[in-house]
N, C-alpha and C positions, 0 to 999 in steps of 0.2 A: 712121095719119091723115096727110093730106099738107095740111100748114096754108097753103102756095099757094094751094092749091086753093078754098080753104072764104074765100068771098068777105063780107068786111067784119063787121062786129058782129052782121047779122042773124042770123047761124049759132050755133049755141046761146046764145040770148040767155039763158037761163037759167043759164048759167057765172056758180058762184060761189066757188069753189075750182078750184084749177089746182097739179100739181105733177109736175114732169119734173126725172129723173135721169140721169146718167151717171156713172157708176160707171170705167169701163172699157170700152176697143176695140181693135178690131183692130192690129197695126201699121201694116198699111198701110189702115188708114180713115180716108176721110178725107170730110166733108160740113161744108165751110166755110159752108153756106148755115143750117143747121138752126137755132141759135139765132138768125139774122136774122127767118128766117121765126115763129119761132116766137114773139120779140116784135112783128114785124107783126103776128100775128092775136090777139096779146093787147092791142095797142094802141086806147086809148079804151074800156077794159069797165071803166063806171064802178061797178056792181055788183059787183064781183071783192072778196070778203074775205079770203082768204090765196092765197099763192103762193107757191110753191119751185120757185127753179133750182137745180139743185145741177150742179156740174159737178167732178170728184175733184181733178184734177190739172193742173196746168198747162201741160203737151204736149196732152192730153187737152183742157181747156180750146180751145188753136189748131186742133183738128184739127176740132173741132166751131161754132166760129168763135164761143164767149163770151168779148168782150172787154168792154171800157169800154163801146161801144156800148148794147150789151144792156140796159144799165142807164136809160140816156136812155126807155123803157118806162116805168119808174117814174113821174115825175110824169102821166102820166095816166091812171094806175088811183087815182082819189081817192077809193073808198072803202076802199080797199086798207087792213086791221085788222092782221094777222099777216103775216112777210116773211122767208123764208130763203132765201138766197142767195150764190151762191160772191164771192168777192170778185178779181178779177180785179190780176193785176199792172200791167197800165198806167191801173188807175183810179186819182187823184190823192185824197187824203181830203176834202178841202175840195170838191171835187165830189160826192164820194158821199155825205155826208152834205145836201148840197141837192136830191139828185135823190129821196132818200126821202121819200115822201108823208106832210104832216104828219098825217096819219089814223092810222099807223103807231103800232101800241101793241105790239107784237111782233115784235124784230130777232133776228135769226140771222144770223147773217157766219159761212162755212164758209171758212179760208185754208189755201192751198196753202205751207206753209214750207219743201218739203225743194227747192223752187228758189233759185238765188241772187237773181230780183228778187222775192220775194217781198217785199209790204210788211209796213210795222212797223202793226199795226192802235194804237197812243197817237195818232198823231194824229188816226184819225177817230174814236175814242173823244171826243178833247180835243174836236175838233168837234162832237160827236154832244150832249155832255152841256150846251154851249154853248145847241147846238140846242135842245134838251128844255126850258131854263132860260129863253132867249127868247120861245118858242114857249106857254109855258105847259101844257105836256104834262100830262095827268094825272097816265098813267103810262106808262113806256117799257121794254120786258125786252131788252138787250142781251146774248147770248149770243156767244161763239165757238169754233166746232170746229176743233182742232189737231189734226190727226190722229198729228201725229207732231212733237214738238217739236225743232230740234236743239240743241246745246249754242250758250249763249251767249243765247238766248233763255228770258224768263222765260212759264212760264205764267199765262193769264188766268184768272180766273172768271167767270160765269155774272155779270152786272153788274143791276142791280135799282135801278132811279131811281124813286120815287116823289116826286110833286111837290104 
């Protein structure tokens, strides 16, 4: 599917789950546009109840072009219930945790650790849980996938806020 192409919200308006992966690519692959495009065409689908971007690794991440950006998507899928998503090194915590829709009763944060700017996910956890407490959240499942932890870092668990 080439998501340029497919012009504005009219195009499967019946999109109600959406989930795109990358795993792994070429060495020399490179489509800096694909995640641009691909929150363009999800941009404003207010019926949208889960989505997953996954994207593995943080080379991988630049070569496919999910950075911070990608994320500015989020607040306008307001009905958006469940939410997995790679967590990218130049998003700042205190931004990501405001760009997630407060509809959001289902977090998944997938982080890339085995780079050095990998972030430390406590602060947007600190923020998240902030969030869920303000917000008056019912209920909130924050997960995160480590795929590979190195030393010196501690692992997380599966995080369960009920409010």
């Amino acid at each position: 599917m080439q998501f340029r192409n497919v012009q504005g919200a009219n195009s499967l308006p019946f999109l109600r789950h959406f989930a795109f992966s990358v795993q792994s690519i070429g060495t020399r692959t490179v489509d800096r546009d694909l995640f641009p495009a691909i929150a363009e065409f999800l941009r404003g689908r207010r019926q949208l109840k889960s989505l997953q971007l996954i994207v593995s690794e943080q080379p991988v991440q630049h070569a496919v072009g999910f950075d911070a950006a990608i994320w500015g998507v989020l607040p306008s899928l307001e009905g958006l219930k469940g939410l997995k998503i790679s967590y990218p090194s130049d998003l700042s915590p205190g931004l990501a945790s405001w760009l997630i829709p407060r509809t959001v009763l289902a977090l998944s944060l997938s982080i890339d650790y085995n780079t050095p700017t990998a972030g430390d996910p406590i602060p947007f956890l600190k923020v998240c849980i902030y969030f869920t407490t303000a917000f008056c959240l019912e209920f909130l499942l924050i997960t995160f996938d480590l795929p590979a932890i190195p030393p010196g870092h501690t692992p997380f668990p599966s995080i369960h806020r009920s409010l």
